[in-house]
VMD Tcl script that draws the C-alpha trace (Angstrom):
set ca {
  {4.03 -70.46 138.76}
  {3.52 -68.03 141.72}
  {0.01 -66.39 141.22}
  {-0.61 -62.82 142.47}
  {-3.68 -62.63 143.49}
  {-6.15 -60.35 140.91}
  {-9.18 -58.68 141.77}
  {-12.38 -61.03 141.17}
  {-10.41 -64.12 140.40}
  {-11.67 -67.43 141.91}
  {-8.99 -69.64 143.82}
  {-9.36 -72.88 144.70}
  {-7.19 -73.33 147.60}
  {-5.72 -77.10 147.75}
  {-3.65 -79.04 150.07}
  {0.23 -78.45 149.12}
  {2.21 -81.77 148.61}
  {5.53 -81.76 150.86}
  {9.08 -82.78 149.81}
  {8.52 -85.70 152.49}
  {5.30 -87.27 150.39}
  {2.71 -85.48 153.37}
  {0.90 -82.66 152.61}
  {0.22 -79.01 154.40}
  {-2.90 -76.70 154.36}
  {0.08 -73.64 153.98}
  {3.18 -73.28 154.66}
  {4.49 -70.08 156.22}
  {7.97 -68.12 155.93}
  {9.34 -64.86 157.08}
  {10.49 -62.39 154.77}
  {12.24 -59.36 154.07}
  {12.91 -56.91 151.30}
  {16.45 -55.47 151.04}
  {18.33 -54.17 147.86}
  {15.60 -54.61 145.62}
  {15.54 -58.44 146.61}
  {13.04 -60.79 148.58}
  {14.28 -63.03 150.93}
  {11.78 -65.74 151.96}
  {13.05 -67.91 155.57}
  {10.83 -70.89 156.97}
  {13.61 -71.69 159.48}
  {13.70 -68.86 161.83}
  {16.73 -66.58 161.13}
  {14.82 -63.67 159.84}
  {12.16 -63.79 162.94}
  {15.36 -64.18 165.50}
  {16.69 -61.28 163.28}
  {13.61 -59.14 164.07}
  {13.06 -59.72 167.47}
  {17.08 -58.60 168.04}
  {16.24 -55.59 165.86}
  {12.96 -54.87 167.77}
  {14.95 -55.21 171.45}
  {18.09 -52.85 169.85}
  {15.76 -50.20 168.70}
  {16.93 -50.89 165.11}
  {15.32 -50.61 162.25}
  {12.45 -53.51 160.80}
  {10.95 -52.02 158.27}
  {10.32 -54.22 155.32}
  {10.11 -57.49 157.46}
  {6.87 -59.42 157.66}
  {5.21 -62.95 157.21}
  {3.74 -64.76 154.14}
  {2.24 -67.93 153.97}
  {2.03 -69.86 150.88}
  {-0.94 -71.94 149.76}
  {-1.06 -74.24 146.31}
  {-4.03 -72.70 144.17}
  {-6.13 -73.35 140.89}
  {-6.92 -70.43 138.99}
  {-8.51 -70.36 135.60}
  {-7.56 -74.44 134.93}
  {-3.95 -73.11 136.10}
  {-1.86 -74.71 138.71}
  {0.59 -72.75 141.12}
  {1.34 -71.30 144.43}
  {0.09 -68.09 145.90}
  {1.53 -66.17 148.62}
  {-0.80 -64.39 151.18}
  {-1.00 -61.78 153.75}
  {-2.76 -61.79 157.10}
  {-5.98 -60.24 154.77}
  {-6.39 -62.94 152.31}
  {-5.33 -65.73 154.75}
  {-8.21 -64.91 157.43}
  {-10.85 -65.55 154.44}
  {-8.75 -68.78 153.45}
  {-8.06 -70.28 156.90}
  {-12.26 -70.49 157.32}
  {-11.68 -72.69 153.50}
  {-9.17 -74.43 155.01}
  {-10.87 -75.36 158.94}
  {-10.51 -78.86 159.49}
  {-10.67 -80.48 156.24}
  {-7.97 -82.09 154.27}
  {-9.06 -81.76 150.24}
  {-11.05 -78.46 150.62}
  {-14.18 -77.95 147.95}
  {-14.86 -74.49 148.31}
  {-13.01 -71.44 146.81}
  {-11.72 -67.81 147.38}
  {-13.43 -65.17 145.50}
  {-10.54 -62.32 145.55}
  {-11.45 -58.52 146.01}
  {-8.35 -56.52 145.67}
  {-8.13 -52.57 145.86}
  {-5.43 -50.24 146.01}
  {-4.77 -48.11 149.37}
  {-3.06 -45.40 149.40}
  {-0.61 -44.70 151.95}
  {1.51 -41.64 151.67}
  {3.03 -41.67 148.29}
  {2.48 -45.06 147.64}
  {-0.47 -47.62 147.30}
  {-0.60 -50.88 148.65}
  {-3.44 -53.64 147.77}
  {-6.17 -54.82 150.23}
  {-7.58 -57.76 150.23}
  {-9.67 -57.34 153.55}
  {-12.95 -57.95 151.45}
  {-12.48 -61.18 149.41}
  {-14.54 -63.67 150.33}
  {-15.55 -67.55 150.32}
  {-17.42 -68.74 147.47}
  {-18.93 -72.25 146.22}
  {-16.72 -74.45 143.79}
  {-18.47 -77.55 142.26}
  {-16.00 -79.69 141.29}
  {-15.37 -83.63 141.86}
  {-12.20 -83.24 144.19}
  {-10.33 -86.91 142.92}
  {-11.06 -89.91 145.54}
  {-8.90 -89.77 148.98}
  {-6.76 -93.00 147.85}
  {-5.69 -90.79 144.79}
  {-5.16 -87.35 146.21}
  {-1.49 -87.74 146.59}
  {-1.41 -89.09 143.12}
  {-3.15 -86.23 141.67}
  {-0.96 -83.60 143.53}
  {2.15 -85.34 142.23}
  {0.26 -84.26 138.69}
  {-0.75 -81.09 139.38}
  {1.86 -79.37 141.43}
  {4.47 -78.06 139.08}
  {8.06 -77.82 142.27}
  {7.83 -78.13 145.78}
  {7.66 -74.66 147.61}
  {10.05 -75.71 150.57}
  {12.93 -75.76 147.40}
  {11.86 -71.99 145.86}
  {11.83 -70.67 149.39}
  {15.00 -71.91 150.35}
  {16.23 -71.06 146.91}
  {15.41 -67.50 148.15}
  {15.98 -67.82 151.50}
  {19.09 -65.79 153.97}
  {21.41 -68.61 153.62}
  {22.29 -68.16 150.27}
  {21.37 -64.26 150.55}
  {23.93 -63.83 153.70}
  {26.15 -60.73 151.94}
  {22.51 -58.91 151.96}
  {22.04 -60.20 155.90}
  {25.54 -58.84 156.87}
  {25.31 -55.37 155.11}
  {22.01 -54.58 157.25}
  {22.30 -56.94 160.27}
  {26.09 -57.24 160.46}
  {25.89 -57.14 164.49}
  {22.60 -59.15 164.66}
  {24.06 -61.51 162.81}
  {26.75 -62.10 164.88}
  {25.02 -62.01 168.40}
  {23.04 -65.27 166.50}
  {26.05 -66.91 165.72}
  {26.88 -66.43 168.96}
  {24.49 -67.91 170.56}
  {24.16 -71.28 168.42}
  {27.70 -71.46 168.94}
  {27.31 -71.34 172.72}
  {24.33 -73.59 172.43}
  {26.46 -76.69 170.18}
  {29.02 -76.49 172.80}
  {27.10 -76.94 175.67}
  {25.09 -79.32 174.19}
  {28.85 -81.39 173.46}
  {29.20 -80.57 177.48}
  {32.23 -77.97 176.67}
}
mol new
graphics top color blue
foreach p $ca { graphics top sphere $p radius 0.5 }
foreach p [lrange $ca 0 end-1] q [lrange $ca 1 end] { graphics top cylinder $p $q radius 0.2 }
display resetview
């Protein structure tokens, strides 16, 4: 499940369990919407795509950052993908502790920005959660149980590698200046 954040909700933000058995406060990933599609990249290609862009004078509109962050809502289990707005409230949850036991009270309102509205989320704030988080020998354990996939897999399901035709039709030059370079950068690294 990938919850959208709703206005008043309570999230309790929890650690996110890794395909490599550690876990991760949040994970972050570029993205980009093109055709009607997200792309979500934790690897880089999208930012290197940007900053090209950005030095060209081309266009990147519809490129940004998300960061991802396993949540409980309502007895519910899932991810949640944030903006710079709800992640400034949910970085002071998340400040140097590992099972967190305080929660995210969402405020969301629309904006309007030309002919179109966009939600804010500049005013949700920390709230208390009593709950018994389980015991630090079985936290792993009770991820396991808890989170339904692993993010890093739906990212890269919806990530530029297997999105490339999109990547060409918008960044066809971009994309080839990268190749390029890694190209340049495997050979010398092979001392060719």
């Amino acid at each position: 499940m990938i919850y959208k954040p709703e206005n008043g909700d309570i999230v309790r933000i929890l650690p996110i369990l890794k395909k490599d058995g550690t876990t991760a406060k949040y994970l972050s990933a570029s993205y980009m919407f093109e055709s009607g599609k997200m792309l979500y990249d934790r690897h880089g290609l999208i930012d290197r795509l940007w900053q090209i862009e950005r030095k060209r004078g081309g266009s990147t509109s519809n490129i940004g950052r998300r960061h991802f962050v396993f949540v409980e809502v309502r007895g519910e289990y899932g991810f949640m993908h944030a903006g710079a707005s709800v992640m400034k409230a949910a970085k002071e949850i998340l400040l140097g502790v590992d099972f967190p036991q305080i929660s995210l009270k969402i405020a969301k309102r629309d904006m309007p920005v030309g002919a179109h509205s966009f939600p804010s989320y500049d005013e949700s704030e920390i709230v208390e959660s009593n709950w018994n988080s389980p015991a630090e020998e079985d936290r792993i354990d009770w991820l396991k149980q808890k989170q339904p996939f692993y993010i890093e897999d739906w990212i890269d399901q919806r990530g530029p590698l297997r999105n490339m035709d999109l990547l060409r039709a918008r960044f066809g030059e971009s994309i080839a200046m990268i190749v390029s370079e890694d190209r340049e950068k495997k050979l010398e690294g092979l001392g060719l």
